[in-house]
MMTF fields as JSON, N, C-alpha, C and O atoms, coordinates in Angstrom:
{
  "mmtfVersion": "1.0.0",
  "mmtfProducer": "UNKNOWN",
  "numBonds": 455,
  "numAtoms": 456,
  "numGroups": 114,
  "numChains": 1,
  "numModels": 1,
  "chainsPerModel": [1],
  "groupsPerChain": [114],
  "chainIdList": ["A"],
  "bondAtomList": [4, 2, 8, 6, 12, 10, 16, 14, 20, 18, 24, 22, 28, 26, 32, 30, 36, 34, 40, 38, 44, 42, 48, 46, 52, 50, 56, 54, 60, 58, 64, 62, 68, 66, 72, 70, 76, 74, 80, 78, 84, 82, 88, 86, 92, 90, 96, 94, 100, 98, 104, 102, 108, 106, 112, 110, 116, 114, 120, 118, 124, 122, 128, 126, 132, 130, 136, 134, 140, 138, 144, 142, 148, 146, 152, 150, 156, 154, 160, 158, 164, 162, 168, 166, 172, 170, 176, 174, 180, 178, 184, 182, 188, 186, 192, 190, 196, 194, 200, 198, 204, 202, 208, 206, 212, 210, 216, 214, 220, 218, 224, 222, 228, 226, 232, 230, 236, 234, 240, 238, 244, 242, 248, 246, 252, 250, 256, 254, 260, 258, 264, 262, 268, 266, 272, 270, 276, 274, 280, 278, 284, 282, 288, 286, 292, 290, 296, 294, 300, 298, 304, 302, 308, 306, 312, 310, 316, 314, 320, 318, 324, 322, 328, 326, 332, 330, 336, 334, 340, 338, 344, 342, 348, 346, 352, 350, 356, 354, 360, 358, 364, 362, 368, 366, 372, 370, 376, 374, 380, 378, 384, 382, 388, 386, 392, 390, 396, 394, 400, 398, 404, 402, 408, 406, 412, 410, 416, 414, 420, 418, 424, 422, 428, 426, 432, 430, 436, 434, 440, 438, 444, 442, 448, 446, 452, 450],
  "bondOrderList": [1, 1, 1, 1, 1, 1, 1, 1, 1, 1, 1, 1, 1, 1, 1, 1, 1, 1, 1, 1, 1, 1, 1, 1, 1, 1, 1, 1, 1, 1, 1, 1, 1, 1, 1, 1, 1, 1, 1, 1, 1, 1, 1, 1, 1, 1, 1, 1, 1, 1, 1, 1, 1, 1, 1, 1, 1, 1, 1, 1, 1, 1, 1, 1, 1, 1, 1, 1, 1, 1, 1, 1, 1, 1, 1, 1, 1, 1, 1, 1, 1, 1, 1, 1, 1, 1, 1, 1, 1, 1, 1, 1, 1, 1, 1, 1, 1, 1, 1, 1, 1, 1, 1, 1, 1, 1, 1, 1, 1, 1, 1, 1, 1],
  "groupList": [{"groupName": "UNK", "atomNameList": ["N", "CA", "C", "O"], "elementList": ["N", "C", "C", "O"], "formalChargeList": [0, 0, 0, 0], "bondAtomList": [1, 0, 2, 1, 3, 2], "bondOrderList": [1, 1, 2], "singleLetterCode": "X", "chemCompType": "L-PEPTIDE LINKING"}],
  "groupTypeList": [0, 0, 0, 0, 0, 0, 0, 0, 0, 0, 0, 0, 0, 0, 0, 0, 0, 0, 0, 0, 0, 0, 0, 0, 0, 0, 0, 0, 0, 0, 0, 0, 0, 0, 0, 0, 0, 0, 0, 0, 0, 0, 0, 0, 0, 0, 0, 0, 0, 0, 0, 0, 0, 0, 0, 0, 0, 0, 0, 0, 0, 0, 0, 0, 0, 0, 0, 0, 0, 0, 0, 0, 0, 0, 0, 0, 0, 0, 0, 0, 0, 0, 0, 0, 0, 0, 0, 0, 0, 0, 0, 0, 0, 0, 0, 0, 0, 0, 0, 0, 0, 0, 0, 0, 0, 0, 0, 0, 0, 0, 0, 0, 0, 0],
  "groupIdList": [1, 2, 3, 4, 5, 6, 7, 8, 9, 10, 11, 12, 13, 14, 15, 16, 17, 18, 19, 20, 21, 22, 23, 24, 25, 26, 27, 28, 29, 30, 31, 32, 33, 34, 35, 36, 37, 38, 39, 40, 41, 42, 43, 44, 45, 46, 47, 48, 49, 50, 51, 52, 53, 54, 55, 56, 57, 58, 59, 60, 61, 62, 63, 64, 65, 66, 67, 68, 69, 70, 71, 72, 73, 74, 75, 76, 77, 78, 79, 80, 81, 82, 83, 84, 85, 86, 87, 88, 89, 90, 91, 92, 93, 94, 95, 96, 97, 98, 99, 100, 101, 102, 103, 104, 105, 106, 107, 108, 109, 110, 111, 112, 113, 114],
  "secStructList": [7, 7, 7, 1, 6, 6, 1, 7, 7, 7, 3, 3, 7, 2, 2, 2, 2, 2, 2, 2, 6, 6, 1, 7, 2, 2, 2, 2, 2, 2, 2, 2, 2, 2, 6, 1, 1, 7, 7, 3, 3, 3, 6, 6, 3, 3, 3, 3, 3, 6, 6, 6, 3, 3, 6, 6, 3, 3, 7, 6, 6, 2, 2, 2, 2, 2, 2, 2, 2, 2, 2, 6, 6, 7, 7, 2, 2, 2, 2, 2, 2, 2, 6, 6, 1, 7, 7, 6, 6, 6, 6, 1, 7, 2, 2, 2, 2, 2, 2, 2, 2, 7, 2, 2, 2, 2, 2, 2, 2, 2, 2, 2, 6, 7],
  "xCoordList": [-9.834, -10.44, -11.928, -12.612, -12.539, -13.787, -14.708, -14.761, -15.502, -16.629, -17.511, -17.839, -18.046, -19.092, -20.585, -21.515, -20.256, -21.621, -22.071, -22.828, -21.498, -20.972, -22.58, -23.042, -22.843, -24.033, -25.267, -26.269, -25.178, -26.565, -27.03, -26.564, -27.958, -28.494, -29.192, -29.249, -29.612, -30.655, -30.367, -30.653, -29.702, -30.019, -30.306, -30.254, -30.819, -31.391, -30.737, -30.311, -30.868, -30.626, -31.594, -32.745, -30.864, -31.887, -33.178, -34.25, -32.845, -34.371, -35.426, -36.64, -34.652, -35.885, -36.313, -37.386, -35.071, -35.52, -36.828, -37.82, -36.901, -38.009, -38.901, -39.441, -39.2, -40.266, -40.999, -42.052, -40.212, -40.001, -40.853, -42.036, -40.193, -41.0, -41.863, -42.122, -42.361, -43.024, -42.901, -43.822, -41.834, -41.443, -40.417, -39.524, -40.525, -39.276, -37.851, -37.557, -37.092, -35.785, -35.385, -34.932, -35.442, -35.153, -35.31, -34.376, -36.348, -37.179, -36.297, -36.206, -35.381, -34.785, -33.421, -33.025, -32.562, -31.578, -31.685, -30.664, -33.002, -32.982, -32.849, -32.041, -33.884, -33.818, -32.434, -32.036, -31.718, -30.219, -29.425, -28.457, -29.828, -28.823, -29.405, -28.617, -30.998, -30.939, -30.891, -31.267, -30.398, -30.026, -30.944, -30.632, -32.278, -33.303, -33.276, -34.056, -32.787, -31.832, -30.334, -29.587, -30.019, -28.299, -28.338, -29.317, -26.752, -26.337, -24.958, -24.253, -24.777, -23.023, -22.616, -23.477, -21.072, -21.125, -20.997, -20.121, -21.848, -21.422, -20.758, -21.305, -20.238, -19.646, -19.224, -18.553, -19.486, -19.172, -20.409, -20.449, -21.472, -23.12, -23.698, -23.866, -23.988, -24.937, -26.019, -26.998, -25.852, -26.778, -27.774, -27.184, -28.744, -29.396, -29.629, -30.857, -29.24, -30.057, -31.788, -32.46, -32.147, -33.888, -34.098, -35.011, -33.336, -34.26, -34.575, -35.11, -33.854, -33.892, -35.253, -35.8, -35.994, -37.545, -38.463, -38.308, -39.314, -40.23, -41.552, -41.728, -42.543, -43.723, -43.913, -44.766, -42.924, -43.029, -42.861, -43.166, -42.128, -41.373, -39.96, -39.436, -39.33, -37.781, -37.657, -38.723, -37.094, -36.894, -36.796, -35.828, -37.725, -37.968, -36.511, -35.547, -36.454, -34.91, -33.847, -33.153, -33.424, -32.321, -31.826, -30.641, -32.495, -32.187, -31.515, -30.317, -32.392, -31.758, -30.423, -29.552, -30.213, -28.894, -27.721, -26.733, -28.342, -27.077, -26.62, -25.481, -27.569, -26.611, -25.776, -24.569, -26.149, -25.367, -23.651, -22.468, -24.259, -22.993, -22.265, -21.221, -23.023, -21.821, -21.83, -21.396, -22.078, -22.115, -20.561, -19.771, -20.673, -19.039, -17.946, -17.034, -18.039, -17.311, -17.074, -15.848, -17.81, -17.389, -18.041, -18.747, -17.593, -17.824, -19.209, -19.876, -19.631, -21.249, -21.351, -22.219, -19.725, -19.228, -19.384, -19.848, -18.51, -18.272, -19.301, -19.589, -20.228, -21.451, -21.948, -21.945, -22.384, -23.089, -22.394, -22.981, -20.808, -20.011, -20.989, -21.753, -20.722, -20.658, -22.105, -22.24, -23.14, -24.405, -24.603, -25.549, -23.168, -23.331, -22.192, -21.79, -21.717, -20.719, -21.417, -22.047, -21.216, -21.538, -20.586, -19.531, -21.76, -21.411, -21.631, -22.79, -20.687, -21.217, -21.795, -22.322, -21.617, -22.98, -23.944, -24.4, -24.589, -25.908, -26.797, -27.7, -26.152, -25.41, -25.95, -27.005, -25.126, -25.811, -25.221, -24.644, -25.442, -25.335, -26.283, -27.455, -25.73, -26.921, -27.816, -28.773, -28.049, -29.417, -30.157, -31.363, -29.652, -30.55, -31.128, -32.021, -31.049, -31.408, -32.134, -33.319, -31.686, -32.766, -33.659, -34.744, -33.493, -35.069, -35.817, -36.701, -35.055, -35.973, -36.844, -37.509, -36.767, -37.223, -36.68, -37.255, -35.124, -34.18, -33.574, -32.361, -34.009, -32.734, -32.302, -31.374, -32.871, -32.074, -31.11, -30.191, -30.977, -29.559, -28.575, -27.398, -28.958, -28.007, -27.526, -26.405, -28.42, -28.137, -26.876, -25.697, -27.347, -26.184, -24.938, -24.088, -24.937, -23.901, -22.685, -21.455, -23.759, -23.374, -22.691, -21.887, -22.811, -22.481, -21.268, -20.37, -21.002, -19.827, -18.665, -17.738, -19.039, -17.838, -17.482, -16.571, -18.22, -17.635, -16.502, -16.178],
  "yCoordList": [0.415, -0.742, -0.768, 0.253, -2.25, -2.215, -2.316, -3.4, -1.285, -1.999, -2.752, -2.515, -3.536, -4.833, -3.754, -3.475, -3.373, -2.311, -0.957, -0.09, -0.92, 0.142, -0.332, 0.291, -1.35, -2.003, -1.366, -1.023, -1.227, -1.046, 0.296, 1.111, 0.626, 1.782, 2.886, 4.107, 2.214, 3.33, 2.622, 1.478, 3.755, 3.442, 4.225, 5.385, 3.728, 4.772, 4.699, 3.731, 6.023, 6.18, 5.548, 5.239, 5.336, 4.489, 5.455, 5.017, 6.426, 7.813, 7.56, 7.654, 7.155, 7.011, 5.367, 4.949, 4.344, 3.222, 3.233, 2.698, 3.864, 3.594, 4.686, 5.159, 5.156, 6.071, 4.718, 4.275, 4.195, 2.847, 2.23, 2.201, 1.493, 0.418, 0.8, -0.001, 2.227, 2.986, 2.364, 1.676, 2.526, 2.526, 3.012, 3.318, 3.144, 4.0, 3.826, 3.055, 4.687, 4.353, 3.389, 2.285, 3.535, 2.219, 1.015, 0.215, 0.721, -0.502, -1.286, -2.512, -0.017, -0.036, -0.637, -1.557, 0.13, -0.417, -1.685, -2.373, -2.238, -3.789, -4.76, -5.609, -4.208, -4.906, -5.356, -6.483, -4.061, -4.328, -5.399, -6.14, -5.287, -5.951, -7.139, -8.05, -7.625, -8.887, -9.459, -10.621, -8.697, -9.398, -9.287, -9.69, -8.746, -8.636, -7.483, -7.62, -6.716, -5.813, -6.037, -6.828, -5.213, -5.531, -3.665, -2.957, -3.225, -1.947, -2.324, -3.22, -0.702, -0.608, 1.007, 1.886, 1.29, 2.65, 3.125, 2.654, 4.022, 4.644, 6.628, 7.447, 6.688, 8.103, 8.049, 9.005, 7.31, 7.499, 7.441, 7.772, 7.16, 7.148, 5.56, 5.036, 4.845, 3.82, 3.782, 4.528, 3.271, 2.777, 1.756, 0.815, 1.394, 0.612, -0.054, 0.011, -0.747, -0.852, -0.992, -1.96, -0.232, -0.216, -1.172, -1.23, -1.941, -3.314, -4.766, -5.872, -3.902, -5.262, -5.391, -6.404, -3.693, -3.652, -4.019, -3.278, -4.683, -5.362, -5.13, -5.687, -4.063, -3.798, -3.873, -4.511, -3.046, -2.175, -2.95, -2.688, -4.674, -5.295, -5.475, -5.119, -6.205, -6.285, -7.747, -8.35, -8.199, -9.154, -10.531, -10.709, -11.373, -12.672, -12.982, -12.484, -13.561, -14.55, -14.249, -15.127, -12.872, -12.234, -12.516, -12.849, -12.46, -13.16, -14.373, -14.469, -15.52, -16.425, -16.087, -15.48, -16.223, -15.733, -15.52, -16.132, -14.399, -13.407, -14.08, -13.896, -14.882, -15.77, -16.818, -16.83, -17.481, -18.437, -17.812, -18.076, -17.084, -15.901, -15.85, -16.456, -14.93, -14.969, -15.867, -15.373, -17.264, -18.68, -19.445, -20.306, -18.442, -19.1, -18.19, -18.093, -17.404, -16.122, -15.62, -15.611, -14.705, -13.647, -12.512, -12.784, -11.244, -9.747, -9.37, -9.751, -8.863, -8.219, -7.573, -7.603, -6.93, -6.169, -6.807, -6.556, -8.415, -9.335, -9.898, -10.178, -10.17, -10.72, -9.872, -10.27, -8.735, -7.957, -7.674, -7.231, -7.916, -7.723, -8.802, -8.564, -10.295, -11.368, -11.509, -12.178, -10.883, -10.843, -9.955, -9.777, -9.454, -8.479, -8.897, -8.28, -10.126, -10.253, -11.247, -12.237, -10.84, -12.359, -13.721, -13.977, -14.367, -15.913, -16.65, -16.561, -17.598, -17.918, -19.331, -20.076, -19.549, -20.514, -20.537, -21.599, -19.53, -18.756, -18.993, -19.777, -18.041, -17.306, -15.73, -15.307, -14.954, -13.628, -13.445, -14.316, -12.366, -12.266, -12.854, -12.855, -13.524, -14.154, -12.77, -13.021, -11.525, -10.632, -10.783, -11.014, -10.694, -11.275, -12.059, -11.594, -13.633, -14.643, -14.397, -14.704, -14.058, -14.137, -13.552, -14.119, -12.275, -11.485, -12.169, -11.696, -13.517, -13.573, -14.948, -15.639, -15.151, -16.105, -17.832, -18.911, -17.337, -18.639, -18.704, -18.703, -18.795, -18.726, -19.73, -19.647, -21.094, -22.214, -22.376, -22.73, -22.256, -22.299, -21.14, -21.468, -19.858, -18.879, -19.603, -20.076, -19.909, -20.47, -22.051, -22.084, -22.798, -23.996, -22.821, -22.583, -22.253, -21.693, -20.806, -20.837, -20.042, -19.943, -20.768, -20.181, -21.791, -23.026, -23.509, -23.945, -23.554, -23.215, -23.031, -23.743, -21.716, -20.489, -21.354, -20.939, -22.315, -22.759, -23.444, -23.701],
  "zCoordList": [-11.103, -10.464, -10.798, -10.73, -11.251, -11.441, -10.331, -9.749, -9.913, -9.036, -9.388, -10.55, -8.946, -9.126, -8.91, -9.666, -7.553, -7.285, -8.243, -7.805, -9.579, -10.059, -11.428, -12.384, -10.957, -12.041, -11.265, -11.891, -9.989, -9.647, -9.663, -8.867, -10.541, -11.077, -10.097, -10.244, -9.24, -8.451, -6.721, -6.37, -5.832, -4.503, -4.024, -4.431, -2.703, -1.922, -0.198, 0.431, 0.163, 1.315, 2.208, 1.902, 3.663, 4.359, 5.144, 5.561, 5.172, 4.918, 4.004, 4.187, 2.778, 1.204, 1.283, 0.848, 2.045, 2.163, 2.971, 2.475, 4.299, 5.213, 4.768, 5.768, 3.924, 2.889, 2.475, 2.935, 1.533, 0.647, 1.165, 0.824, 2.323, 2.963, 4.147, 5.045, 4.118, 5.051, 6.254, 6.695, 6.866, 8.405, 8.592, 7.802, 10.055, 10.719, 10.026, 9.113, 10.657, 10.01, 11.357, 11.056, 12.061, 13.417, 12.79, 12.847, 12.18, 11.25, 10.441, 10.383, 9.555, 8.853, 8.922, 8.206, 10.096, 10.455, 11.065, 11.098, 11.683, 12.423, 10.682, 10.305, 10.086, 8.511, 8.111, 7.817, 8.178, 7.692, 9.101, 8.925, 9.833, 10.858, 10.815, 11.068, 10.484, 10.008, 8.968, 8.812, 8.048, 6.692, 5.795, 4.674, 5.98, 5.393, 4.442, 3.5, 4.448, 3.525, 3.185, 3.761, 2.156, 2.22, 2.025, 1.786, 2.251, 2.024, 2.018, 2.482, 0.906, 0.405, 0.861, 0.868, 1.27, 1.376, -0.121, -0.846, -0.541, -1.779, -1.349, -0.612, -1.677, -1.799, 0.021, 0.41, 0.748, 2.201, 2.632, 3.817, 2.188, 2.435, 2.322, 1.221, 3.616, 3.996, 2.156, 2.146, 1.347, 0.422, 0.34, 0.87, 0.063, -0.351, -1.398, -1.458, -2.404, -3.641, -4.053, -3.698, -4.582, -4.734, -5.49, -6.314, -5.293, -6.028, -5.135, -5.207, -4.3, -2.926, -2.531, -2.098, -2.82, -2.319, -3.109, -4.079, -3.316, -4.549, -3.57, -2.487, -4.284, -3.687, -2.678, -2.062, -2.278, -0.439, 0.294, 1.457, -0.123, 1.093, 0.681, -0.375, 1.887, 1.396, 0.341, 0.465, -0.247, -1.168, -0.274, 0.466, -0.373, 0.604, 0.218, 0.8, -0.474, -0.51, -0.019, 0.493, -0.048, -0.113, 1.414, 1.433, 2.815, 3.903, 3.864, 4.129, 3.475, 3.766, 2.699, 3.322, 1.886, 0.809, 1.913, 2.32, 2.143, 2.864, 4.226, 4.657, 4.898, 5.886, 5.124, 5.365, 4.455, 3.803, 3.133, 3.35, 2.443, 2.581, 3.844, 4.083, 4.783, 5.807, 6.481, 7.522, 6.758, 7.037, 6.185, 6.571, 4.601, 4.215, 4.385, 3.563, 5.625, 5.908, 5.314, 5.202, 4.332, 3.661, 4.807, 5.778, 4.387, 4.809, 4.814, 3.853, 5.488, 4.966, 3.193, 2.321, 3.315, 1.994, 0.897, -0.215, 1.852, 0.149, -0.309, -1.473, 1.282, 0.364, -0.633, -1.799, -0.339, -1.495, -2.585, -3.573, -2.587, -3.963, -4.71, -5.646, -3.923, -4.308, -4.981, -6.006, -4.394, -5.193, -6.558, -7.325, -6.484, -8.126, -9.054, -10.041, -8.533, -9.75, -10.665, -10.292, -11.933, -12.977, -12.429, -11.848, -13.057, -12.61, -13.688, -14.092, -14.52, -15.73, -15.435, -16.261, -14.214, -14.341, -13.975, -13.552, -13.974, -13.6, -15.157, -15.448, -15.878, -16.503, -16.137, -16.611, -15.271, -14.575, -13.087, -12.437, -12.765, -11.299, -10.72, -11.096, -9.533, -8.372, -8.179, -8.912, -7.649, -7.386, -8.835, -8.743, -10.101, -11.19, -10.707, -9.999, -10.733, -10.343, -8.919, -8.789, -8.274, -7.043, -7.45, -7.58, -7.768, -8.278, -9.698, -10.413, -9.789, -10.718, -10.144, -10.916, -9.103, -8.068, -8.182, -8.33, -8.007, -8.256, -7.326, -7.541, -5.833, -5.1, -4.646, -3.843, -5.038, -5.159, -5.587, -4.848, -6.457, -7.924, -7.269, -7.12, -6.883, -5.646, -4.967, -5.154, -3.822, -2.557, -3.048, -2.695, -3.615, -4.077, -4.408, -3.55, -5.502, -5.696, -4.567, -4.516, -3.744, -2.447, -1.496, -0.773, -1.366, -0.281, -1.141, -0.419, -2.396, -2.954, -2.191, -1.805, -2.08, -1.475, 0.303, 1.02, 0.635, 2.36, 2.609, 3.769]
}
């Protein structure tokens, strides 16, 4: 079976996340519970991807994203699959595109999925 998450090169635990974004790990988990982060279990371990963090904040877009996501009921899970699968009409995965400060063209594509 292919993982989708199997692209993202570098994560971090939510210990190295709140290093990262120098705050608590409390900080951390509110981040994730508002969407302002995303996380995957990898090996049975809460992950982060380190790219969500762009100069010691969390990635502006990626919030609103991720409600819209779970706004078209997907999973907390599927959303973040859903931000790593290619999309050929992107042409790329939507976290490409968001990080590349497109989250218009995401977000439409997103509202898709309702």
């Amino acid at each position: 079976m292919n993982d989708v998450l199997d692209s993202v090169t570098n994560w971090l635990t939510v210990p190295e996340a709140a290093e990262e974004l120098n705050v608590p790990l409390g900080r951390v988990r509110r981040m994730l519970e508002e969407h302002q982060l995303i996380a995957a279990r990898r090996d049975g371990v809460l992950k982060i991807p380190a790219e969500v963090i762009v100069d010691g904040e969390p990635l502006a877009s990626l919030q609103g994203t991720m409600i819209v996501l779970l706004d078209c009921v997907l999973s907390e899970q599927e959303a973040v699959e859903w931000l790593y699968t290619f999309d050929d009409s992107l042409p790329g995965t939507p976290m490409e595109f968001l990080l590349k400060g497109h989250k218009s063209a995401v977000r439409r594509l997103a509202m898709l999925l309702a």
